[in-house]
N, C-alpha and C positions, 0 to 999 in steps of 0.2 A: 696634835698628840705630843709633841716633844715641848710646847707651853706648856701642856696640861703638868707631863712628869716632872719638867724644873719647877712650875707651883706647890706639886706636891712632895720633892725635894724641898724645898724651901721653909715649907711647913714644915714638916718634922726636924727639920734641924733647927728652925726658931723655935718652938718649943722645947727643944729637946725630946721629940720625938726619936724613937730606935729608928731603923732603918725599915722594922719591922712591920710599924705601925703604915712609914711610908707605903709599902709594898700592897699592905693590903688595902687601902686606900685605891693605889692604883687599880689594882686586881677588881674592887666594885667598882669604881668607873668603867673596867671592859667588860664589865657582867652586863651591866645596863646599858652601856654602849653595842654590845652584842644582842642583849637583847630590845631593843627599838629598831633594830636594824631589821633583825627577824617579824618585829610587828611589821612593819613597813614592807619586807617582802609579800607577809600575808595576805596584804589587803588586794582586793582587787577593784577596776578602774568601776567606778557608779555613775562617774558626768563628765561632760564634755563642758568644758566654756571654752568659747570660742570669740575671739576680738577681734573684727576686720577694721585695719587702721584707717584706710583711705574707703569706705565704702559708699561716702556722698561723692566722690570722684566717679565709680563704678561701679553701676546696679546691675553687673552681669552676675557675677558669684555673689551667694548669699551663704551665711552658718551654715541652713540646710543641704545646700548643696555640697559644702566640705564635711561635714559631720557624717553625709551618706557614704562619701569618699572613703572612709577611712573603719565606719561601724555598722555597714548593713552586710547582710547576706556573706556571700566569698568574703566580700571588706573589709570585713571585721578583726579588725586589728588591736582593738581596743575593747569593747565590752569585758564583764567577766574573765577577765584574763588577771594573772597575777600579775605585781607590778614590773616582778624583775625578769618577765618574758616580753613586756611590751618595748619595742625598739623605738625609740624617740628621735633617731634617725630617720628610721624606713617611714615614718609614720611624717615629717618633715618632707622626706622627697616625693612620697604619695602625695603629700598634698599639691605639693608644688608643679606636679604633670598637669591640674586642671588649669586649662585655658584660662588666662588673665589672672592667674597669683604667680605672684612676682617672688616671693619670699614666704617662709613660713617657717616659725621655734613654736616648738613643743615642749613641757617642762609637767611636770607634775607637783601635788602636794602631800602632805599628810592625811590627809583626809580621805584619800581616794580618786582627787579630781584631775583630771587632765586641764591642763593653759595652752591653749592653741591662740599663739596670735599671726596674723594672716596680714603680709600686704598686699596688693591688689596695685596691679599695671594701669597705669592710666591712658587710656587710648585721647588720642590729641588730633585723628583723621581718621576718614573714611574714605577706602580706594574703592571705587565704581568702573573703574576701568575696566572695558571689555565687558562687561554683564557681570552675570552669575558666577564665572570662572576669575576674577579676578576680583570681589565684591568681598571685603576684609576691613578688616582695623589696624590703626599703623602705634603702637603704642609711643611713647615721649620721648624711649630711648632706642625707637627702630622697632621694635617689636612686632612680631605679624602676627595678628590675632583674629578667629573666625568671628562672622557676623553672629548672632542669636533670635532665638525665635522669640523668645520672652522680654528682651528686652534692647531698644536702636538708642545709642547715645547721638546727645546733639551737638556733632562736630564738626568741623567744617571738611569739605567734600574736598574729592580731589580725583583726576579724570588726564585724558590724554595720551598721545602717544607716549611724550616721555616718562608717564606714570609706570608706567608696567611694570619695570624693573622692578619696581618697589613692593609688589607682590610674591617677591622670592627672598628666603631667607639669607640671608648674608648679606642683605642690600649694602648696611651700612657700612660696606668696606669701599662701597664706589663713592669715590670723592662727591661729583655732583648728589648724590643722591645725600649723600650727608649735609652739604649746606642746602637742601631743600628740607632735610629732617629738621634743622637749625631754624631755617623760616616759620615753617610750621611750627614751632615752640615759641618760639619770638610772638608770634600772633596770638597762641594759643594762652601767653603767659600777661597778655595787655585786655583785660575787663571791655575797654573801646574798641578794638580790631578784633577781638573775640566774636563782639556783641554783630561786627558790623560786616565783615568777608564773610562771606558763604560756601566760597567754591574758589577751586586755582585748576586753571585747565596748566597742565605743563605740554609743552611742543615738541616737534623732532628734537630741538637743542637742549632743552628741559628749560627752555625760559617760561617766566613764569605769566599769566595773566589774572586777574583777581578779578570775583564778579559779586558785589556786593549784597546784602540784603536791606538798605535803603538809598535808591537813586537807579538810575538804568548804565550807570557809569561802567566801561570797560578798562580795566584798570592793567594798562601794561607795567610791568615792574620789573623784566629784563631777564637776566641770571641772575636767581637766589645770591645775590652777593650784593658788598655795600647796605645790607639791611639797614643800617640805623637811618644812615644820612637817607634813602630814600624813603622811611618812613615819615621821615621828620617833611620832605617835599608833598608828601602824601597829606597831611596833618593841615600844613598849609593851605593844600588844596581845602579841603573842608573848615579849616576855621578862616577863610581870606574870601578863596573864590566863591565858593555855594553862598557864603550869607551876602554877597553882594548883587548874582546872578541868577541864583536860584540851581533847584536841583536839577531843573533838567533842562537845562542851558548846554551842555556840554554830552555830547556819546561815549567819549573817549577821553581818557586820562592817563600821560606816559610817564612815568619818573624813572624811563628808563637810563635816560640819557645824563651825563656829572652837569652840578650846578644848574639843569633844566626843569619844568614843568610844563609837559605838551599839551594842552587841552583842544579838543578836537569838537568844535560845534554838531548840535544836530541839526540836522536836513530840513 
């Protein structure tokens, strides 16, 4: 606004325009500025677009499912509503209570339409631990998210006594549970250990054991700690040892231990 009036100052006095001419100049710009505003309130909401960012990460939430959240039945937060009663807040943190959205901005246009873009948690585990009562999704940043009926992502498993902690919210203030959250992203973020762990049993201590999906290999890997450097003994093992022994030479693989590689024959 205060661009607008020094432009239209501006003008009248390079012309030699009266002060008067200024004045009314400004006075239709807030007639029409007044009035768009009023169109704008008028209108009420006709469509929903909805943009899930990460959604080949996670087929749990879909549009339909947030779109019901926010515009069926009680929900309706949004239909036939005028534009300047819709909360684009309220309608942000409704979204954001459904299981595995991470984030969600709401914005509108001229038109009538609502912009709902949606990010979506990425689950990086599956805690099996204990059955049913303990049978969840661990998301990238800790996150405890339920299993669904509709839809199992394929991630690697995770089991054991020292797992259970990890089924309760606030895990990620317990130091160990954090650098096993750490492992499990490390793995989760390499295309080859992705492709190739399957499962981590964790023990009374929370060390960690890995149990692959090709070879019969028991892969000890200690405390979730030293990640790199044991990765890189792990790596070894299969680009050194396997191609010269074969895969099932060996039961057992430890890189628990600095500077070692334990391989443990089978019987």
């Amino acid at each position: 606004m205060k661009n607008i009036l020094e432009h239209i100052t501006r003008f009248g006095l390079s012309k030699g325009g009266s002060l008067l001419k200024g004045l009314a100049l400004l006075l239709a710009v807030l007639v029409l500025w007044s009035f768009a505003g009023k169109r704008q309130r008028s209108k009420v909401v006709n469509h929903i677009d909805i943009q899930i960012e990460n959604e080949v990460e996670n087929h749990f939430v879909d549009a339909e499912e947030i779109e019901n959240a926010i515009s069926k039945g009680k929900n309706n937060m949004v239909y036939m509503r005028w534009f300047d009663s819709v909360s684009l807040y309220k309608l942000e943190r409704k979204i954001e209570k459904i299981d595995f959205v991470k984030k969600a901005q709401v914005a509108h246009d001229l038109a009538g339409n609502l912009k709902v873009k949606v990010t979506l948690v990425k689950p990086i585990a599956r805690l099996i631990s204990g059955g049913s009562d303990f049978d969840r999704y661990i998301g990238s940043e800790g996150e405890n998210l339920p299993t669904s009926e509709k839809y199992a992502s394929k991630v690697i498993t995770l089991d054991g006594p020292g797992s259970r902690k990890m089924a309760y919210a606030g895990f990620q203030t317990d130091s160990t549970c954090k650098k096993v959250l750490a492992l499990i992203n490390y793995v989760n973020d390499d295309p080859f250990w992705k492709a190739q762990l399957a499962h981590i049993y964790l023990d009374e201590k929370s060390e960690v054991t890995f149990y692959p999906q090709v070879g019969g290999q028991e892969i000890e890997f200690g405390p979730a700690e030293d990640i790199e450097q044991k990765f890189e003994k792990l790596n070894a093992f299969y680009q050194k040892i396997v191609p010269a022994k074969g895969w099932n030479t060996y039961r057992k693989v430890s890189v628990k231990f600095k500077n070692q590689i334990v391989c443990q024959k089978t019987s």
